[in-house]
C-alpha positions as MATLAB code, in Angstrom:
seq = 'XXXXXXXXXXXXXXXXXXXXXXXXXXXXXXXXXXXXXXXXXXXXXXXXXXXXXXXXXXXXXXXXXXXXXXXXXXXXXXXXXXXXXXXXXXXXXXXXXXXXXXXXXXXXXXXXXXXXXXXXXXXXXXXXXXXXXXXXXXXXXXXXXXXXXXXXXXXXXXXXXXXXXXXXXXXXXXXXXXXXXXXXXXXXXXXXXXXXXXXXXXXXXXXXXXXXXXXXXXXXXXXXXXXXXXXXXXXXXXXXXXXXXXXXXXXXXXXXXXXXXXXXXXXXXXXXXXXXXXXXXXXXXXXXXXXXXXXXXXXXXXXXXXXXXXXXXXXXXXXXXXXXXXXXXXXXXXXXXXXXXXXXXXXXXXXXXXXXXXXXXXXXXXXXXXXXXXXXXXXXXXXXXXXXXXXXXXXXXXXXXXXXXXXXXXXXXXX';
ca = [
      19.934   17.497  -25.463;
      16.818   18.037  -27.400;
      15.318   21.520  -27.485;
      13.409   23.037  -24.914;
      11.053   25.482  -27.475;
       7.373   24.309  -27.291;
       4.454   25.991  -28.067;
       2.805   24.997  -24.764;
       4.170   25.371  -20.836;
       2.264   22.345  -19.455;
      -0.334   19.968  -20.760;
      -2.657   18.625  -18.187;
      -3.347   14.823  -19.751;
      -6.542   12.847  -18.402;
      -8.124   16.077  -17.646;
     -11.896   14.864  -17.693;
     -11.087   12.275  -15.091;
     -11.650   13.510  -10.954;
      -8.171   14.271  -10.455;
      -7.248   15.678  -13.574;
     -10.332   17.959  -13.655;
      -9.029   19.405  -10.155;
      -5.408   19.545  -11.492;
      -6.611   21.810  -14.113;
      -8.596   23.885  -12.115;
      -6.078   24.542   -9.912;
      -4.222   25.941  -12.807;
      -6.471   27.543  -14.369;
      -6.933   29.803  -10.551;
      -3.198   29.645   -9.531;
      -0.826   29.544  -12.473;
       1.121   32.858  -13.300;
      -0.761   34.811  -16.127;
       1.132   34.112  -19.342;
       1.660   29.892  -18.491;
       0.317   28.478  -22.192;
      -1.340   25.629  -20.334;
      -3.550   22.739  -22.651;
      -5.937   20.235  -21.987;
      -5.485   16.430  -23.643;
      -7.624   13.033  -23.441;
      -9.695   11.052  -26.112;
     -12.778   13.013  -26.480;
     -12.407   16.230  -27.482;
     -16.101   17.204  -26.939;
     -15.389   16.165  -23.153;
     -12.384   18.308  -22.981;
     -14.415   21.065  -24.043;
     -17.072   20.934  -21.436;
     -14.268   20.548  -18.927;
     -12.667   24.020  -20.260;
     -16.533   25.467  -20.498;
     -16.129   25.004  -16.422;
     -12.989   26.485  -16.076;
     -13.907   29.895  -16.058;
     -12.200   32.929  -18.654;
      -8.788   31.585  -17.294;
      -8.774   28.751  -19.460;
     -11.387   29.925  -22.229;
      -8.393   29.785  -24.326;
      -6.613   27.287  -23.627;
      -5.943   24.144  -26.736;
      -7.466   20.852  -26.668;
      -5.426   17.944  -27.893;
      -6.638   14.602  -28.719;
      -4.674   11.981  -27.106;
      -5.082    8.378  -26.274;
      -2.564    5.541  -24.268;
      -3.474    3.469  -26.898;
      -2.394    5.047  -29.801;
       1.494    5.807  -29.762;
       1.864    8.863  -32.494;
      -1.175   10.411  -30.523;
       1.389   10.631  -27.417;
       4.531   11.363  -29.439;
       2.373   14.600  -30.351;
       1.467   15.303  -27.519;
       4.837   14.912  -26.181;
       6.167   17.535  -28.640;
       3.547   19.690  -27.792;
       4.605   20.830  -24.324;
       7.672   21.778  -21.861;
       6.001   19.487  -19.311;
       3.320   16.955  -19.330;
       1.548   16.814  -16.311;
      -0.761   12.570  -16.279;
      -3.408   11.599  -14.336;
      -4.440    8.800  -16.094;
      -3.712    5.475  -14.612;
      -3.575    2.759  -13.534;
      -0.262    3.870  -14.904;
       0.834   -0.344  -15.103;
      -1.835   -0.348  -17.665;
      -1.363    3.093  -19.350;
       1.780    5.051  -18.355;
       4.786    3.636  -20.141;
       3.933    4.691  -23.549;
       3.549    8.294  -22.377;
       7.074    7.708  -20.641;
       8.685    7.080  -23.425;
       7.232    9.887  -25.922;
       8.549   12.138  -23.486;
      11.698   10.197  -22.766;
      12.098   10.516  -26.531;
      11.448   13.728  -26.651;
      13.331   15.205  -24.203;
      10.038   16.322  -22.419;
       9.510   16.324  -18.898;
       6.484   14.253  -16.966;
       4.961   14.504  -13.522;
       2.021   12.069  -12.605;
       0.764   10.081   -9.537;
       1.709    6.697  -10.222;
       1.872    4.856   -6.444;
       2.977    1.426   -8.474;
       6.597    0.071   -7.637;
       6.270   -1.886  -10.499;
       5.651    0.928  -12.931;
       8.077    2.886  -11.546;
      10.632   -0.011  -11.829;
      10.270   -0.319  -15.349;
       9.894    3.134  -16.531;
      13.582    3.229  -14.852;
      14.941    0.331  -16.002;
      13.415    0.732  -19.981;
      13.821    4.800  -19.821;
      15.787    6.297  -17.184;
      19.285    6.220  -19.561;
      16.925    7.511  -22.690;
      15.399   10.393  -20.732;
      18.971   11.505  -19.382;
      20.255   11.535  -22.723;
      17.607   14.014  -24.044;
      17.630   16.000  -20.121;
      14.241   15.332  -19.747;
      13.099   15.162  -16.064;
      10.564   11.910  -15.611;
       9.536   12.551  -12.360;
       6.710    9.754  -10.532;
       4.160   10.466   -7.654;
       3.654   13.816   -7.606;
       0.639   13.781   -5.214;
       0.141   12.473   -1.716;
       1.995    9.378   -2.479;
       4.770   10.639   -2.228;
       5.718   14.408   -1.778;
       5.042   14.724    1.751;
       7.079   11.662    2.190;
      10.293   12.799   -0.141;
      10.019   16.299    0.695;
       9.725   15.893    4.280;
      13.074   13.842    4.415;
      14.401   16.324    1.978;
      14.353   18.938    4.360;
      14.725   17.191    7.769;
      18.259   16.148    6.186;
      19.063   20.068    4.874;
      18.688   21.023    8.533;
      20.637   18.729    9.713;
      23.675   19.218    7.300;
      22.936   23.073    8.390;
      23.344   21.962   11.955;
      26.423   19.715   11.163;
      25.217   17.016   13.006;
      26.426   13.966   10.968;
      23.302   12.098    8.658;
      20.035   10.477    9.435;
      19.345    7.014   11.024;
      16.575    5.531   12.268;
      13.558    8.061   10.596;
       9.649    7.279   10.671;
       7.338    9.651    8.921;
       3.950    9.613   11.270;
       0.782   10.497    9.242;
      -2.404   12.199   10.251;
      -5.463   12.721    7.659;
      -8.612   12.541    7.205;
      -9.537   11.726    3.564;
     -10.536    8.751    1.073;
      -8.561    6.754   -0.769;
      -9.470    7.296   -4.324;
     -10.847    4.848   -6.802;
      -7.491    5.233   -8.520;
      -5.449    3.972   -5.764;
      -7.923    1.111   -5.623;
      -7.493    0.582   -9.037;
      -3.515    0.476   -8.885;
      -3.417   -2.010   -6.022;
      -6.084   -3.880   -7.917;
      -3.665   -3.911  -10.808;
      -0.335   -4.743   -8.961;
      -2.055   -8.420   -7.460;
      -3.213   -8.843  -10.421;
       0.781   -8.436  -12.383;
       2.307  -10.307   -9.204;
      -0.133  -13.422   -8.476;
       1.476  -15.478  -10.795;
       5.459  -14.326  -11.102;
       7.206  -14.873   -8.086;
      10.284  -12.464   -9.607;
       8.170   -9.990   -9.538;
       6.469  -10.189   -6.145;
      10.270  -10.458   -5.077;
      11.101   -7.715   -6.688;
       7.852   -5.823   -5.260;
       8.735   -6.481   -1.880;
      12.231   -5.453   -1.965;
      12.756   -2.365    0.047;
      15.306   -1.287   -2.772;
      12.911   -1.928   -5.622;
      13.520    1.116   -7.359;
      17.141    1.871   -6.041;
      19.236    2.868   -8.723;
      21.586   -0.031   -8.213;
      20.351   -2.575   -5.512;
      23.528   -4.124   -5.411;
      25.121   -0.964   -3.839;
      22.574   -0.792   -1.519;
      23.848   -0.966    2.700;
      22.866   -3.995    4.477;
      20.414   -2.987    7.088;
      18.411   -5.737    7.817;
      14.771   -6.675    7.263;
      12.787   -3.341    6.659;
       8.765   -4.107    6.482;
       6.939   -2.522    4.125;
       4.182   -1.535    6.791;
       5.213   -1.493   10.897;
       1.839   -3.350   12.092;
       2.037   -1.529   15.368;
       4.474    0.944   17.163;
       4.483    2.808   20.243;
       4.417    6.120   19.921;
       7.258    6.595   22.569;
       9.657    4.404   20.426;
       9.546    6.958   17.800;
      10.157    9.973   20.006;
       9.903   10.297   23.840;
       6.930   13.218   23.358;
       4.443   10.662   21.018;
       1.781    9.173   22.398;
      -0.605    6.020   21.628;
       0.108    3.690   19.492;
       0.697    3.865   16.054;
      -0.866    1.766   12.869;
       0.058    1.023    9.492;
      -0.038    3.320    6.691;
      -1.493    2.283    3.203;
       1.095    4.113    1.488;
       4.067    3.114    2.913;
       4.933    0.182    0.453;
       5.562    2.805   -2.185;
       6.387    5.911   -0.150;
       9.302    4.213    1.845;
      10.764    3.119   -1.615;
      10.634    6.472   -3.155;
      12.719    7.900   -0.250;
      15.385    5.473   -0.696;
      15.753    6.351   -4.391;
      16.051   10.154   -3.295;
      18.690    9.071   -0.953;
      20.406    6.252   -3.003;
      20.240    9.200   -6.303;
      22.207   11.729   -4.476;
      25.097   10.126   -3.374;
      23.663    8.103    0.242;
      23.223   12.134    0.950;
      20.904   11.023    4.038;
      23.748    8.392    5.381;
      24.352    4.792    4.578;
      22.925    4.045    7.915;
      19.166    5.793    6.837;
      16.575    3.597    8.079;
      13.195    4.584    7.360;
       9.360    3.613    7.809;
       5.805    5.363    7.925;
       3.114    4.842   10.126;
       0.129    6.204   10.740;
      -1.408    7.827   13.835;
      -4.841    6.686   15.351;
      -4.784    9.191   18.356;
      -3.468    9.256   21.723;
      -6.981    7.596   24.181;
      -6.522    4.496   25.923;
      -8.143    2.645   22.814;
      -5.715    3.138   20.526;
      -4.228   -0.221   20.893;
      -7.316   -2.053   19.361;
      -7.567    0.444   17.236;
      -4.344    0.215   15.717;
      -4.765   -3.475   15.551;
      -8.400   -2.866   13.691;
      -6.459   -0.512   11.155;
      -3.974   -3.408    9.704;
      -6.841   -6.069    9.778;
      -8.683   -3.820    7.538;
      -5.674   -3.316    5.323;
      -4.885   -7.146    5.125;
      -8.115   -7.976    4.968;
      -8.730   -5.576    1.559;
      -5.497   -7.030    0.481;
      -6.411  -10.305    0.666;
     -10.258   -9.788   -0.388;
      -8.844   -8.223   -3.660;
      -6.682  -11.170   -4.223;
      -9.189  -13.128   -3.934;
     -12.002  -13.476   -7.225;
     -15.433  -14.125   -4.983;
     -14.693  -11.465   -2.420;
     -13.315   -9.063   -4.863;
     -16.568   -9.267   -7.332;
     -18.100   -7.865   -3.960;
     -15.678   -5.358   -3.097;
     -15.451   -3.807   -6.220;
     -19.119   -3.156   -6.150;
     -18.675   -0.828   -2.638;
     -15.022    0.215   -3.053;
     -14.859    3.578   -5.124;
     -14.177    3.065   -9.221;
     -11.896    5.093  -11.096;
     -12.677    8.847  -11.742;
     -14.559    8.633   -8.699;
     -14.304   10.851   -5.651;
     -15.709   13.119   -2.722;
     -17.737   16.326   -3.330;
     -16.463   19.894   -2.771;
     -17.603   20.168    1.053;
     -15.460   16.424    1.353;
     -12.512   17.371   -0.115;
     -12.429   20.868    1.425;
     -12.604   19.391    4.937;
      -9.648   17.077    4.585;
      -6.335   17.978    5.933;
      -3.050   15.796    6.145;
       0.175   16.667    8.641;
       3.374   14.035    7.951;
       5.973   14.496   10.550;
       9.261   12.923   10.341;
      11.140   12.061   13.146;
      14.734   11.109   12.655;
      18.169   10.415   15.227;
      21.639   12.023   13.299;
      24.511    9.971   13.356;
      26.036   12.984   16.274;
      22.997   11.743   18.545;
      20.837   14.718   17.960;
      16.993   14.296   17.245;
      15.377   16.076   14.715;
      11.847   16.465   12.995;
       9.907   18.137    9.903;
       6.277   18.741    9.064;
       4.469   19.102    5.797;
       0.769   19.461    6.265;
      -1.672   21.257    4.212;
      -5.896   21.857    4.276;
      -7.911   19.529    1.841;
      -8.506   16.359    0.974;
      -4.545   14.719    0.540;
      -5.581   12.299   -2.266;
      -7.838   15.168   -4.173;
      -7.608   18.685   -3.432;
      -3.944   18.380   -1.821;
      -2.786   16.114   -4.258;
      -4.339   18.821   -7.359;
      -2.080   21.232   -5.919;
       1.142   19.200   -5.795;
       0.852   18.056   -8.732;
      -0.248   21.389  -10.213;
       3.277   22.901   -8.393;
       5.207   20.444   -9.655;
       4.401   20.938  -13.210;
       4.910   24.982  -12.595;
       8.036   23.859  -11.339;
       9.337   21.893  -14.295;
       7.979   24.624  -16.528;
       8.861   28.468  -15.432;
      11.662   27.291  -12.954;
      13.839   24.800  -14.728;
      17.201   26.417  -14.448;
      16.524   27.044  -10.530;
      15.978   23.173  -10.117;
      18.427   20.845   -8.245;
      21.215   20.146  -11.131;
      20.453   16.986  -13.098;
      21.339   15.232  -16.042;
      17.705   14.341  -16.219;
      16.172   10.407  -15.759;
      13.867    8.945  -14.144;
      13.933   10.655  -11.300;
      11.771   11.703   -7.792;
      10.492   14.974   -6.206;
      12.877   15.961   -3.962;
      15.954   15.038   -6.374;
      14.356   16.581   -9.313;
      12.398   19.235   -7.439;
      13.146   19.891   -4.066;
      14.066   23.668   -2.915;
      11.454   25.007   -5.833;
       8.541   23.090   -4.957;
       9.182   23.351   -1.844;
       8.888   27.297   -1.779;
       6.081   27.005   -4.658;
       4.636   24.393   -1.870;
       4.775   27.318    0.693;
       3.464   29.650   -1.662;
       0.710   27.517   -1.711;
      -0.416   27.539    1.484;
       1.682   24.198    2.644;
       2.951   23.972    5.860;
       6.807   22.988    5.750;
       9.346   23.027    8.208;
      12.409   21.025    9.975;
      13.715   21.992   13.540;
      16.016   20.363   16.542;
      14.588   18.419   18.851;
];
């Protein structure tokens, strides 16, 4: 295993971009005194103006000059730090070098990736390498997908608690109000763009096991759609109402769950079913509504497939780096609720919800926990050889309570 002695806690990489500007802010207000935090990304003289803003926190805090183009600029960086913390995506385009610097150097990663296809082959080309060095390469770190892995994470401790058998049938149920950000956009735009013309890998996208460990060893549970078009509220639990739409995440969320369940052991069950939808409210019109939501989402879908329409919609839909002032963000807000029926019969839920934006201000301070995590609690962490890993399996109980510390709402109960 390589060494853990670095001269920095946590590097924040891409920290002149939106996110990564927040991320460090957050830091720079809410990490312990004494974290040797640093700043990284290919213009120094931006990096500086970015630390200018920061306030005396972070007066003193090293630049580095690093760029996803060149690979000993990474492998430097990597050295650098205990934990490198990257918003710079799309992370199809970008990410993998950075993976494997760290990989290499036994150095753990958080970022925000919400690509399956990323995520598939920073297992498959560095999960074994990263394990063999213990560091801890842990994906989607932000709204997509801690509320999601968490939130199971926790609805199954209180059930084992409870001794009530393991999950079943389990849909998360999503309430915001937020933008998606131009990085999301971006990702999506980059996924159609990887999958148009390989049919392997649009199978491989669409598999609800695409980043399983071993697909193979997967149970057989039937056909599990990436996004439920339309639910009644009532066939998730008896005290839901309205109807209930799709949710843009729940391509990549739903996958990341099944990883967390499929890396420790089938720990939910082998008969864990689970899906995400989103909530439109409770009137009489949330029928159409829910309708309106997925022929929005298809209809983006298929306008970005698509080269005339998505000229246009790249000119309206928000770019990269882009996102909502400080009155926006502050006004968001995001509850996730999990609903879930135990193998004994009983019904259980959990809720994770927090103030702010999810994909900005929410997401700044997951991330930011996760990388405290990783850094000052590392032998408190759920045992691991290291690998690619996810939250809750690389995580869980710490950022959970660092979560709560926070400010996060987070909590599982009987039905």
């Amino acid at each position: 295993m390589t060494s853990r002695s670095r001269d920095l806690d946590v590097v924040v990489y891409g920290a002149t971009g939106f996110v990564g500007r927040l991320t460090a802010e957050y830091l720079a207000k809410h990490a312990p005194e004494g974290t040797r935090i640093g700043l990284a990304g290919r213009s120094v003289e931006r990096l500086e103006q970015v630390r200018a803003e920061l306030g005396p926190a972070a007066a003193d805090w090293p630049l580095l000059r690093a760029d996803a183009t060149d690979e000993s600029s990474l492998r430097d960086l990597a050295a650098a730090a205990h934990v490198i913390t990257t918003t710079v995506g799309p992370y199809a385009k970008y990410g993998l070098p950075l993976v494997r610097a760290c990989a290499e150097a036994g150095t753990d990663y958080v970022d925000l990736t919400g690509e399956v296809l990323f995520a598939r082959e920073s297992i498959d080309r560095f999960h074994d390498t990263a394990r063999s060095t213990g560091a801890r390469i842990v994906h989607s770190c932000g709204f997509d997908s801690i509320p999601s892995d968490l939130g199971v994470h926790v609805l199954n401790q209180q059930v084992q608690a409870d001794g009530e058998g393991t999950l079943t049938d389990t849909t998360l149920v999503v309430k915001m109000r937020g933008g998606v950000s131009g990085g999301t956009i971006d990702s999506m735009r980059t996924q159609l763009d990887v999958t148009k013309h390989d049919a392997k890998l649009r199978r491989l996208a669409a598999s609800p096991y695409s980043l399983s460990p071993d697909r193979s060893a997967e149970p057989d549970l039937g056909r599990q759609p990436d996004m439920t078009m339309m639910v009644r509220g009532s066939e998730i639990a008896p005290e839901l109402n309205g109807w209930k739409a799709p949710f843009v995440m729940a391509p990549f969320n739903t996958r990341v769950v099944r990883r967390s369940n499929a890396l420790s052991g089938w720990a939910y069950g082998r008969d864990f079913r689970y899906r995400e939808v989103m909530s439109v409210g409770s009137s009489f019109a949330t029928p159409a509504i829910a309708v309106g939501v997925g022929a929005v989402l298809g209809g983006l879908m298929a306008g970005l497939s698509f080269a005339p329409t998505r000229w246009v919609l790249d000119r309206v839909l928000p770019k990269p780096g882009e996102g909502p002032n400080e009155k926006s963000r502050q006004q968001g807000y995001f509850t996730t609720d999990a609903y879930t029926r135990t193998t004994s019969g009983a019904r259980y839920m959990s809720r994770i919800s927090a103030q702010g934006d999810p994909g900005y201000a929410a997401t700044a301070v997951m991330l930011g926990e996760s990388a405290l995590s990783l850094a000052l609690q590392r032998d408190d962490l759920p045992e691991s050889p290291g690998g690619v890993l996810t939250p809750a399996t690389a995580l869980g109980d710490v950022l959970v309570d660092r979560l709560r510390g926070a400010g996060f709402t987070i909590e599982a109960r009987r039905l």
